[in-house]
C-alpha positions in Angstrom: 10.6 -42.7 16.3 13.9 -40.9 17.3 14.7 -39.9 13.7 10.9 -39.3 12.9 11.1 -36.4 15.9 14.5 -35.4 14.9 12.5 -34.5 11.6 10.1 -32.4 13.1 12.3 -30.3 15.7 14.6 -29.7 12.1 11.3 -28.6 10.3 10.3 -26.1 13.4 13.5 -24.5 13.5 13.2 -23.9 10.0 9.8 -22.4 10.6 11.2 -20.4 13.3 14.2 -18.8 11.6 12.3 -18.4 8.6 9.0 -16.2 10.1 11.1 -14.1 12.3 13.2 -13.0 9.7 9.8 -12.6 7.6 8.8 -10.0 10.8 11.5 -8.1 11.1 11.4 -7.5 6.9 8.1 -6.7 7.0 8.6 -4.4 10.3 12.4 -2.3 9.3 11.9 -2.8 5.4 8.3 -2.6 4.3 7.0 -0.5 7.0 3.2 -1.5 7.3 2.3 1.8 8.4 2.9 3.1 4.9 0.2 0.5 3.8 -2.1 2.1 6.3 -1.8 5.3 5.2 -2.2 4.3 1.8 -0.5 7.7 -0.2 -3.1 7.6 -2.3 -2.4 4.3 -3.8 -4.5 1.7 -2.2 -8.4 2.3 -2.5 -9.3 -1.0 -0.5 -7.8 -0.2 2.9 -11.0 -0.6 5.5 -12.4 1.5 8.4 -13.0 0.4 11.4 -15.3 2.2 14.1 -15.4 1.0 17.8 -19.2 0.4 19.0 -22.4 -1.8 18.0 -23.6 0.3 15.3 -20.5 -1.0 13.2 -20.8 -4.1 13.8 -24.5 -4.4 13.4 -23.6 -2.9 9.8 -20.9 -5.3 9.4 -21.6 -8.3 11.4 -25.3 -9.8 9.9 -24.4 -10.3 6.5 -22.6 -13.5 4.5 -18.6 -12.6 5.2 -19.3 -10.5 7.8 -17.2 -11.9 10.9 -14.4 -12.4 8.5 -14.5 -8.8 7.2 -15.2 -7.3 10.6 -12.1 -8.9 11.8 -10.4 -8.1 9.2 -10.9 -4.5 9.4 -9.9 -4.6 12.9 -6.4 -6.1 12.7 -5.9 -3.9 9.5 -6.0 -0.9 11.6 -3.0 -2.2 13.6 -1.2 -1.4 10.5 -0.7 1.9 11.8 2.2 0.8 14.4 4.7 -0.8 12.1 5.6 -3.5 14.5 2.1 -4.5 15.5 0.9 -4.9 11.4 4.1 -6.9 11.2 2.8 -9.3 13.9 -0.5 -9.4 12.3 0.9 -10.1 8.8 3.4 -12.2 9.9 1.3 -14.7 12.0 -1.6 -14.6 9.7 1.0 -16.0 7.0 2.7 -18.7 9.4 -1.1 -20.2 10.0 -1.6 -20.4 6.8 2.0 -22.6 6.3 0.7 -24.0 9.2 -2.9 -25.6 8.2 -1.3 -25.6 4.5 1.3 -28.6 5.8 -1.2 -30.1 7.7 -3.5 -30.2 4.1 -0.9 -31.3 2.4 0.1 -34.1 4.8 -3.2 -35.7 5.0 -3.4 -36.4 1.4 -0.1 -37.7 1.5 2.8 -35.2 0.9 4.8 -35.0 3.0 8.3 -33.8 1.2 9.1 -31.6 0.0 7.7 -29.5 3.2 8.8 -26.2 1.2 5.4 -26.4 -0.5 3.6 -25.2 2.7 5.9 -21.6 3.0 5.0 -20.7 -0.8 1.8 -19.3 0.5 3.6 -16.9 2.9 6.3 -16.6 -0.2 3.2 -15.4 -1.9 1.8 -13.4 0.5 5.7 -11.3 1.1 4.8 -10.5 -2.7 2.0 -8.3 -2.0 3.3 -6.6 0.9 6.5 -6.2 -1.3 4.7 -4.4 -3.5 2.6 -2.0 -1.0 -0.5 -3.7 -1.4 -3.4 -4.2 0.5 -5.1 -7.8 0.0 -5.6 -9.1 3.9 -9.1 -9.8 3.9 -9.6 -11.8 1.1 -6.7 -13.8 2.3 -8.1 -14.1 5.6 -11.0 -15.1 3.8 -8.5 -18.0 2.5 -7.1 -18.7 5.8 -10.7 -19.6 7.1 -11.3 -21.7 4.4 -8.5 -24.0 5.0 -8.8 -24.2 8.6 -12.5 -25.5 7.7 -11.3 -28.2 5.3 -8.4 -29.5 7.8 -11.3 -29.5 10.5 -13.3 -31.7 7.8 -10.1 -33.9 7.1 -9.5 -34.8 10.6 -13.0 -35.3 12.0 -14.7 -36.4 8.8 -16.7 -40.2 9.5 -16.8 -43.4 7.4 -20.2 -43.1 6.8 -21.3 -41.5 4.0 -24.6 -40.0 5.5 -22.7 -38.3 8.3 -20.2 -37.3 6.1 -22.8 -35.5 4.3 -24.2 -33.6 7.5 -20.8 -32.8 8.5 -19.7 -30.7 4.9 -23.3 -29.5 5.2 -22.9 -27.9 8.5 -19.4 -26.8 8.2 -20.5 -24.8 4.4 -23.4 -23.2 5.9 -21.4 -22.2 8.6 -18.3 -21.0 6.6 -20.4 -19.3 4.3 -21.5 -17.1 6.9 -18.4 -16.4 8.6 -16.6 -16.0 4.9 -19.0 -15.8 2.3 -17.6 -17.2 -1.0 -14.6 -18.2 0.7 -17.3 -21.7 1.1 -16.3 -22.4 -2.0 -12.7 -23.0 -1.6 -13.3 -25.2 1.4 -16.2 -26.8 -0.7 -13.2 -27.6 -3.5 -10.4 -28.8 -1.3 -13.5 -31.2 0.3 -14.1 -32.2 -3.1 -10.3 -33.1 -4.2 -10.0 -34.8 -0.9 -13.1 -37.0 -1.6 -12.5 -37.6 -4.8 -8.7 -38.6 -5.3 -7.9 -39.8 -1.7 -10.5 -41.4 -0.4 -11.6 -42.5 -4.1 -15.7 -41.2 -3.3 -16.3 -39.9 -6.6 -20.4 -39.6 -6.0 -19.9 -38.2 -2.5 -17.4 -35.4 -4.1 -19.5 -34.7 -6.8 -22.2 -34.1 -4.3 -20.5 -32.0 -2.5 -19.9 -29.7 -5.5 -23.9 -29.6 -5.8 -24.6 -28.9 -2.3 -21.8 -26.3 -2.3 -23.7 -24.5 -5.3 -27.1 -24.9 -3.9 -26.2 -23.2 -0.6 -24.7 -20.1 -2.2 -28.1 -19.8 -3.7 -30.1 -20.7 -0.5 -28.3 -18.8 1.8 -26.9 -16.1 -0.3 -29.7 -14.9 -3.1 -32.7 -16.4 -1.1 -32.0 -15.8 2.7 -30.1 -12.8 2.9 -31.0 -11.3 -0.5 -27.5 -10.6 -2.4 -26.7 -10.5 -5.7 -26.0 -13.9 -7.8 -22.7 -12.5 -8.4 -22.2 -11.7 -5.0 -23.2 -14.6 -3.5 -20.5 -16.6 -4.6 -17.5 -14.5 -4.8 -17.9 -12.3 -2.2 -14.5 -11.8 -0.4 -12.6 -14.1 -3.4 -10.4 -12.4 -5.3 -11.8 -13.9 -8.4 -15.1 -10.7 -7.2 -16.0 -7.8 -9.6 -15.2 -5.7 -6.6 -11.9 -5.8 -6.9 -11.8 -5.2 -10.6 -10.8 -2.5 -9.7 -7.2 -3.6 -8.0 -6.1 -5.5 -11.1 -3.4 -3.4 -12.4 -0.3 -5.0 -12.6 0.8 -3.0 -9.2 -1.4 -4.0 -7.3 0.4 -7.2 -7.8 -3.4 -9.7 -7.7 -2.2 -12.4 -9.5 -0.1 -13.5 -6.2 -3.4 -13.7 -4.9 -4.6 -16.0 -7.1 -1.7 -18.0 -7.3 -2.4 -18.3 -3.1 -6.0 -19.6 -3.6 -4.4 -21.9 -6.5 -1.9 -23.5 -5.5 -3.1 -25.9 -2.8 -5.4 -27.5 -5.5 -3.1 -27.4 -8.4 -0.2 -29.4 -6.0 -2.8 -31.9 -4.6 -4.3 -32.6 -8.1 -1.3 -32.7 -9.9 -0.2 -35.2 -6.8 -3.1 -37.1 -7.5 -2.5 -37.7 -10.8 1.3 -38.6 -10.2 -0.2 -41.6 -7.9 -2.7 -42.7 -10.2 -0.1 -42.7 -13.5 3.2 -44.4 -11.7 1.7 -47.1 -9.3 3.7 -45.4 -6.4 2.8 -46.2 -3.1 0.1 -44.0 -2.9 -1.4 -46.0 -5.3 -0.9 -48.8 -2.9 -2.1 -46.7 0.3 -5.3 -45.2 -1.2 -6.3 -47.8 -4.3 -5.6 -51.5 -2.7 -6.5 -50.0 0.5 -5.1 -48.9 4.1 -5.7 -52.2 5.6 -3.5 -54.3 3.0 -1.2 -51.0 3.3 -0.7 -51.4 6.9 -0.8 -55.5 7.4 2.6 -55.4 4.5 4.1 -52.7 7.0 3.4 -54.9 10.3 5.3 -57.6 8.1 8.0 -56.0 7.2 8.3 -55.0 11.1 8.2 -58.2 12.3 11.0 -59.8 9.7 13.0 -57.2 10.1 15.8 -57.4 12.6 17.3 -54.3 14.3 20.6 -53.8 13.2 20.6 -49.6 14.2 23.9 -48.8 16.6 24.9 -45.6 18.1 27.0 -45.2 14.8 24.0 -45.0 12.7 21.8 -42.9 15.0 24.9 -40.4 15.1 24.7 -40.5 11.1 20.6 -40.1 10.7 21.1 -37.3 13.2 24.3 -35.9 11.0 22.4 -36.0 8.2 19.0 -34.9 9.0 21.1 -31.4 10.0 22.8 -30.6 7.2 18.9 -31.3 5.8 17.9 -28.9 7.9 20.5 -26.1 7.0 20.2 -27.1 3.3 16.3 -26.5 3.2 16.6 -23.7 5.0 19.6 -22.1 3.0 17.2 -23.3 0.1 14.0 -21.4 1.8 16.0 -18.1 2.3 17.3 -18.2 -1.5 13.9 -18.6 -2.9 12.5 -16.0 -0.3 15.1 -13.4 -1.0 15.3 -14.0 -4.5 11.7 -12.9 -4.5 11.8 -10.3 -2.4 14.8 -8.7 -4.6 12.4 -9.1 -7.7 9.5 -7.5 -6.6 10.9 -4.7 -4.5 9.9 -1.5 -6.3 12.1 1.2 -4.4 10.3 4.7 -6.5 7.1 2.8 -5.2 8.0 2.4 -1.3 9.9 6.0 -2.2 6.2 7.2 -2.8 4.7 6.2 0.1 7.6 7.1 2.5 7.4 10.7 1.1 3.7 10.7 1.8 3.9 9.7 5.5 7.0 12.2 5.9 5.0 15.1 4.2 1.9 13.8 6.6 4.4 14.7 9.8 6.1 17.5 8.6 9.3 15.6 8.3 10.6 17.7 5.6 14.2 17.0 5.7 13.0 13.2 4.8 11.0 14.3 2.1 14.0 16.2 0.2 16.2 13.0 0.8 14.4 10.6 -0.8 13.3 13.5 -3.8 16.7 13.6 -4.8 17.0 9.8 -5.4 13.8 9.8 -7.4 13.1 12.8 -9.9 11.6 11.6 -12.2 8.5 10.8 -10.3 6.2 13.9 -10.7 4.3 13.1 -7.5 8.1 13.1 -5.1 9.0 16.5 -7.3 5.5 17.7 -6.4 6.2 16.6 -2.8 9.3 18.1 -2.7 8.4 21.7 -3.7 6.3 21.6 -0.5 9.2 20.8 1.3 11.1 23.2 0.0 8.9 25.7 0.8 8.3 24.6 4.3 12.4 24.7 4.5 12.6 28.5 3.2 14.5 26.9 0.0 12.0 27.3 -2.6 13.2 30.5 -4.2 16.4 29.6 -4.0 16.7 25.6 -4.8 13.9 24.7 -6.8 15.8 24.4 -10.1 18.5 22.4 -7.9 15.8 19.6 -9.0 14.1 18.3 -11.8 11.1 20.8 -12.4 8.3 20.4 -14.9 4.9 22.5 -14.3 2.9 18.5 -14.8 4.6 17.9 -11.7 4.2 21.5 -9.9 0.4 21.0 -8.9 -0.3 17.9 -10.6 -3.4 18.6 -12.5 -6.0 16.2 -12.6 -6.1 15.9 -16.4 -2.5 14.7 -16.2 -3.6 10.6 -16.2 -2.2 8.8 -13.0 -2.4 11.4 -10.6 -4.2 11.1 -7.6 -6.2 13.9 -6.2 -4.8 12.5 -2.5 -2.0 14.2 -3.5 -2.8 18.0 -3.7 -4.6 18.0 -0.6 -1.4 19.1 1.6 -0.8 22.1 -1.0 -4.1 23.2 -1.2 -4.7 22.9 2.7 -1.2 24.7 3.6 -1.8 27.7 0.5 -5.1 28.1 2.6 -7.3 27.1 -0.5 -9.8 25.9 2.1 -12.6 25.5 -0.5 -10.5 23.5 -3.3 -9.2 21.0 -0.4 -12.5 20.5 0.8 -13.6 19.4 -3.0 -10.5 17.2 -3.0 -11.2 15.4 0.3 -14.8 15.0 -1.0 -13.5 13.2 -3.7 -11.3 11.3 -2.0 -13.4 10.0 0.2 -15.7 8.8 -2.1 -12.9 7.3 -4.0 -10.8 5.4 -0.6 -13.4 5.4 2.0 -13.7 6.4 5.1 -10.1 7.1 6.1 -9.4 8.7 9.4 -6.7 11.3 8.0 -9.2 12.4 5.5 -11.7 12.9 8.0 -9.2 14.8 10.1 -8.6 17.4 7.1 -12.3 17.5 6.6 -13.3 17.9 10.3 -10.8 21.3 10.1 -11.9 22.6 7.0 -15.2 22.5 8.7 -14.3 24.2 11.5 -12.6 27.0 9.6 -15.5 27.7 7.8 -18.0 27.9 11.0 -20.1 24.9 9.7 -19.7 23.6 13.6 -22.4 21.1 13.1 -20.2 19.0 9.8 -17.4 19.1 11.6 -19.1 17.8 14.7 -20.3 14.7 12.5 -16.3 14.2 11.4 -15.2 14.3 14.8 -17.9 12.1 16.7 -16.8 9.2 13.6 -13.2 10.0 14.3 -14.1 9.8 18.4 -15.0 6.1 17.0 -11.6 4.8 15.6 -9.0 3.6 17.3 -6.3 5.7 16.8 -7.9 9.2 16.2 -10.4 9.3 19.4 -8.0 11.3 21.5 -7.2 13.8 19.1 -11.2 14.0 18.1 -12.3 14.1 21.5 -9.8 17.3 22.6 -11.5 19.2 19.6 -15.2 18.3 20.7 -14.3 20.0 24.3 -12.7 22.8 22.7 -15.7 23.0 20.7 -17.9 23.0 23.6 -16.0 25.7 25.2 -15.2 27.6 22.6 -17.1 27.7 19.5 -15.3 29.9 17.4 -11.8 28.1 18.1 -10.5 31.6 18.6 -7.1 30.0 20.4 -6.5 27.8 18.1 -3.8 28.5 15.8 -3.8 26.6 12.6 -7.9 27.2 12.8 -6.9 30.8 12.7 -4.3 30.5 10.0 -6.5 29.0 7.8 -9.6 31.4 8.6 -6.9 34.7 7.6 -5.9 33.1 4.6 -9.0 31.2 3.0 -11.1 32.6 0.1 -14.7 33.1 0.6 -15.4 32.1 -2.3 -13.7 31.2 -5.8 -13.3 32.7 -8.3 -12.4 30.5 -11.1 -14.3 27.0 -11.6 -11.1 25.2 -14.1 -8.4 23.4 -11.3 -5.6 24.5 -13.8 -6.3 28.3 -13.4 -3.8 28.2 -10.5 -2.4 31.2 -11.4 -5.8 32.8 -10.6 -5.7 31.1 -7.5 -2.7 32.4 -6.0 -3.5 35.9 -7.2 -6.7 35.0 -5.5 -5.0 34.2 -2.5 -2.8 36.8 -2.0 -5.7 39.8 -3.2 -7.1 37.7 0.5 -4.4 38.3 2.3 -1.3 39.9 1.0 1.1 38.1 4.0 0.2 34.8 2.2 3.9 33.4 1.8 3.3 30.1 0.3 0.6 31.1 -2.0 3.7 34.2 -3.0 6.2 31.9 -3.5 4.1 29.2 -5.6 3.1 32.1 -8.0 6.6 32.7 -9.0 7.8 29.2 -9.4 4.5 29.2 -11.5 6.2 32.4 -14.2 9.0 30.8 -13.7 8.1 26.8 -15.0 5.8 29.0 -17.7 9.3 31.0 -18.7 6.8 33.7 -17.9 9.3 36.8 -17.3 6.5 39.5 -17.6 4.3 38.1 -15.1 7.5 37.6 -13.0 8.5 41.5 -12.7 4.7 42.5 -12.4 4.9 40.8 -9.1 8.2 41.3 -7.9 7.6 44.4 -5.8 5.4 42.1 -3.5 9.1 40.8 -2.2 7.9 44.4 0.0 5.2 42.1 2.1 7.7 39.7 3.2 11.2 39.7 5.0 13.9 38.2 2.7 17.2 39.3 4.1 18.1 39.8 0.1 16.4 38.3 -3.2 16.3 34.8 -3.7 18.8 33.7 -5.4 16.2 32.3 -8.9 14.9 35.4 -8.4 18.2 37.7 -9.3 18.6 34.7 -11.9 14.9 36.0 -13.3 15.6 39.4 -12.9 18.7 39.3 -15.0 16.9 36.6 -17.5 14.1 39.6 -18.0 16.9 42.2 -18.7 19.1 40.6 -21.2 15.9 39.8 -22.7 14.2 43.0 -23.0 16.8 45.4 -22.3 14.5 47.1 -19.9 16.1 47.5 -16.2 13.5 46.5 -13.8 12.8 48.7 -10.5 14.0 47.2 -7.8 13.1 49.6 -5.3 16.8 49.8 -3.7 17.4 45.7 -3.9 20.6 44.5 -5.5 21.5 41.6 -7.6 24.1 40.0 -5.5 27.6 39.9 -7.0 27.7 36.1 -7.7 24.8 35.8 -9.3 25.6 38.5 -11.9 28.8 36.8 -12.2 27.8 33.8 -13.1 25.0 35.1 -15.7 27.8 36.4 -17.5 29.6 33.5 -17.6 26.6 31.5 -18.9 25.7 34.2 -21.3 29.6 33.8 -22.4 29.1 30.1 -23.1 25.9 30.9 -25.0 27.1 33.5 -27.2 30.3 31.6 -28.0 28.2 28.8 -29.3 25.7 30.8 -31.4 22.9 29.0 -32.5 24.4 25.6 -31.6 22.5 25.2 -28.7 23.0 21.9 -28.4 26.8 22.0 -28.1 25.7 24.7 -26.0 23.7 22.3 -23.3 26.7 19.9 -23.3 29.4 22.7 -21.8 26.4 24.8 -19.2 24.9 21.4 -17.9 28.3 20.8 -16.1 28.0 24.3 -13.9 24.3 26.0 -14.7 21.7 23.1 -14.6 20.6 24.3 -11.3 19.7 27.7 -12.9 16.4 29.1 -14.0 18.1 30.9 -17.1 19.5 27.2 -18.4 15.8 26.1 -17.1 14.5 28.7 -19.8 16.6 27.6 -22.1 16.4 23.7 -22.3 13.2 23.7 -20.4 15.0 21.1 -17.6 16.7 21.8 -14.6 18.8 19.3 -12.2 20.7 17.4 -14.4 24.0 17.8 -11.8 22.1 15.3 -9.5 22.7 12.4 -12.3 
């Protein structure tokens, strides 16, 4: 007895070690907040609205309860230390009603078994993935079948009502989760308590109540009667790209069955004592155990109890020495740093962290949504005229054009909302919205754009759902009253920004016209720096001199203390060039930048037209150059 509860305080300290290290990864390494906010990546993510009206829409249907709760927890994703919690408890009850499974069938070692569902469930949060309701889904499930394991009578007939009552409930509570409990019911009937007609009428009664209850009662599709909330359901079709990492999923809803049939068969093959236990029956079982006890003298001393106790501690540190490897081992495999690096820039860009944004774009530039999100930072930073080469540039990266396969249009919202492009945003978040739901940020942007444009009575509709989230109701409500007082927002700054620089209407239908947008733009308002700036870097990425010089007398609307440093490099790439000096209305070409054209012109002119011996001597010094940019057609090769 001593040893037997020496066993268990080993196996809860491995628990214990093992799930608070699984929080605080989760909480100072993934980052659930990045989850929440999704960058554009996960189209699943739920909203969740405070009142009745939700969860009347939610509540009443098959899976309901499951999904309403599930959408609520979700949105504590947004405090990384709260969706840590979240994740991290949802996973240890899971390990938890896994064991107990596990145990009644007769397996007990190895106990590792019951953390490969959290091992499982670190795999999809690994990979920035969002995949929490149909594994709550799960977790229900097998909380039912240990309820029907431990209660469950001798007699068949109230065995019977008992799986009846618990699948009709489950399958309103979880939907086709019913038919996971139904299956671990089934395996238990079958191979442990050797019923074979009562499991196989179980499988029949599970079938017929999906049709009942599902197709008949509450009118849902076939389909959707019996996967609904699985992740074997059409609706997450979807999701299945290998980043979105699903088959973790399935291996979670797999693996309980797979170990207890494979355990099943073991016993039935070897004559092991479960053989013994569950074939020759319990009663014989437990009469050779009270003999045993009874011939058996005591020979234990404190020497041996000191040994068991020895022992069962270095078990302890070897299993969970053994846990750890297998956990971090996992984690190491599936960590994809450009993907977190994706997400991180899209939360930084979200808070005007901008600084962040160029740290993390200089570890990945080969990713054309961080170079895309790093342009905005640069320009935010007053570096875009001067540093933009210092990166890897390409124009598919510049505004990420929509025929460009794998963009998101999540991502272009930012730089259409700060160029002041009020009407293409607004198409973007209409998009978007249809495409990832109801998410609060994008009816924050929406609401705005609303505003801007005087439709008061939209953006009232945003803000009265926003009003109704959790985390967005304080910021909603301010605007309401400052609606109420003020109708036309006229102290309100970024309203007023945005009403200065927005087009009334646009001129050009094709998303990759954005040359004609920022000409648009600045025709609206001359003062428009971004929309400035992004025109150039557009000649620029085009190798577009002439358009270049046609605009650079607009340096006149803004106050650069002298010429950007790409743009002397322009300037002098247009005159070598043509051999036309270009009026630059009493601005000078600073010193060092004529220099060092020369130098590079030097190198060029040495090599003829070798220009690839060239690339190998200018890379060293020039790579961060728009001329070498003109030339090779790449820039920021010194950052390698």
């Amino acid at each position: 007895m001593r040893l037997s509860l020496s066993n268990n305080r080993g196996w809860v300290i491995i628990r214990t070690v093992f799930f608070s290290l699984f929080y605080l990864y989760l909480w100072m390494v993934v980052k659930p907040h990045l989850i929440y906010y999704g960058c554009g990546e996960i189209t699943n993510f739920p909203v969740f609205y405070k009142g009745w009206a939700f969860f009347n829409e939610v509540v009443p249907h098959p899976g309901g309860p499951i999904k309403y709760l599930s959408d609520f927890l979700s949105q504590l994703l947004y405090y990384s230390w709260a969706g840590a919690f979240v994740l991290t408890v949802h996973a240890l009850l899971i390990c938890v009603f896994t064991g107990y499974y596990l145990k009644k069938i007769g397996i007990t070692r190895p106990r590792i078994i019951s953390i490969i569902p959290s091992i499982l469930l670190l795999i999809t949060y690994n990979g920035y993935t969002y995949h929490f309701t149909t594994a709550l889904a799960l977790l229900a499930a097998l909380v039912f079948a240990c309820i029907y394991i431990r209660i469950a009578p001798k007699d068949n007939i109230l065995n019977v009502i008992l799986f009846l009552f618990l699948t009709v409930v489950l399958y309103l509570i979880a939907a086709g989760a019913y038919l996971y409990f139904s299956l671990l019911c089934c395996i238990y009937e079958i191979f442990f308590r050797r019923r074979f007609s009562v499991g196989l009428l179980y499988g029949a009664i599970a079938v017929c109540i999906g049709y009942i209850v599902g197709v008949l009662v509450f009118k849902v599709s076939i389909i959707d009667a019996y996967s609904e909330l699985l992740p074997f359901s059409w609706k997450i079709a979807d999701y299945t790209h290998p980043e979105k990492l699903i088959e973790a999923v399935y291996a979670l809803y797999l693996l309980i069955p797979f170990v207890a049939t494979v355990f099943a068969l073991w016993g039935l093959f070897t004559q092991h004592r479960f053989f013994l236990l569950h074939i020759k029956g319990p009663s014989r079982a437990k009469s050779r155990k009270s003999k045993h006890k009874r011939i058996a003298p005591d020979k234990s001393t404190d020497t041996d109890k000191t040994t068991a106790s020895y022992k069962q501690k270095i078990s302890t540190c070897c299993e969970l020495l053994f846990l750890f490897a297998i956990a971090a081992g996992t984690v190491i495999y599936f960590f994809n740093s450009e993907r977190k690096a994706v997400f991180e820039v899209d939360y930084y860009l979200g808070n005007k962290q901008w600084k962040k944004v160029l740290d993390i774009g200089r570890r990945y530039q080969n990713n054309d949504h961080i170079v895309h999100a790093l342009n905005r930072a640069l320009y935010h930073l007053g570096l875009l005229p001067s540093d933009m080469f210092s990166y890897k540039q390409s124009m598919r990266s510049f505004m990420l054009s929509a025929s460009e396969e794998g963009h998101s249009p999540w991502n272009k919202i930012g730089t259409y909302y700060d160029l002041g492009a009020v009407n293409k945003c607004e198409c973007v978040l209409a998009d978007s919205l249809e495409k990832y739901g109801e998410r609060p940020e994008l009816i924050k942007k929406l609401a705005i754009v609303r505003i801007a444009k005087n439709d008061i009575p939209s953006a009232r509709i945003y803000l009265e759902a926003l009003n109704k989230t959790l985390f967005y109701s304080g910021w909603a409500s301010n605007y309401l009253k400052q609606l109420d007082a003020d109708p036309n927002m006229s102290g309100d700054e970024e309203i007023q920004r945005l009403r200065s620089l927005m087009l009334h209407e646009d001129k050009g239908e094709l998303e990759f016209l954005v040359e004609g947008m920022f000409i648009d733009l600045l025709e609206r308002n001359p003062k428009n720096r971004m929309a400035f700036e992004y025109l150039m870097a557009f000649y620029m990425l085009m190798g577009d001199n002439e358009g270049f010089i046609q605009n650079i007398d607009r340096l006149d609307d803004f106050n650069y203390p002298q010429i950007p440093r790409h743009y002397q490099e322009a300037i002098l790439s247009y005159i070598y060039l043509t051999k036309n000096m270009s009026d630059l209305q009493g601005r000078r070409i600073n010193i060092n930048s004529l220099n060092r054209f020369k130098e590079f012109m030097r190198v060029v002119e040495l090599y003829g037209n070798n220009r690839q011996a060239a690339f190998y001597e200018l890379v060293k010094n020039y790579s961060d150059t728009y001329y070498f940019y003109y030339m090779y057609r790449v820039s920021g090769l010194q950052n390698e």
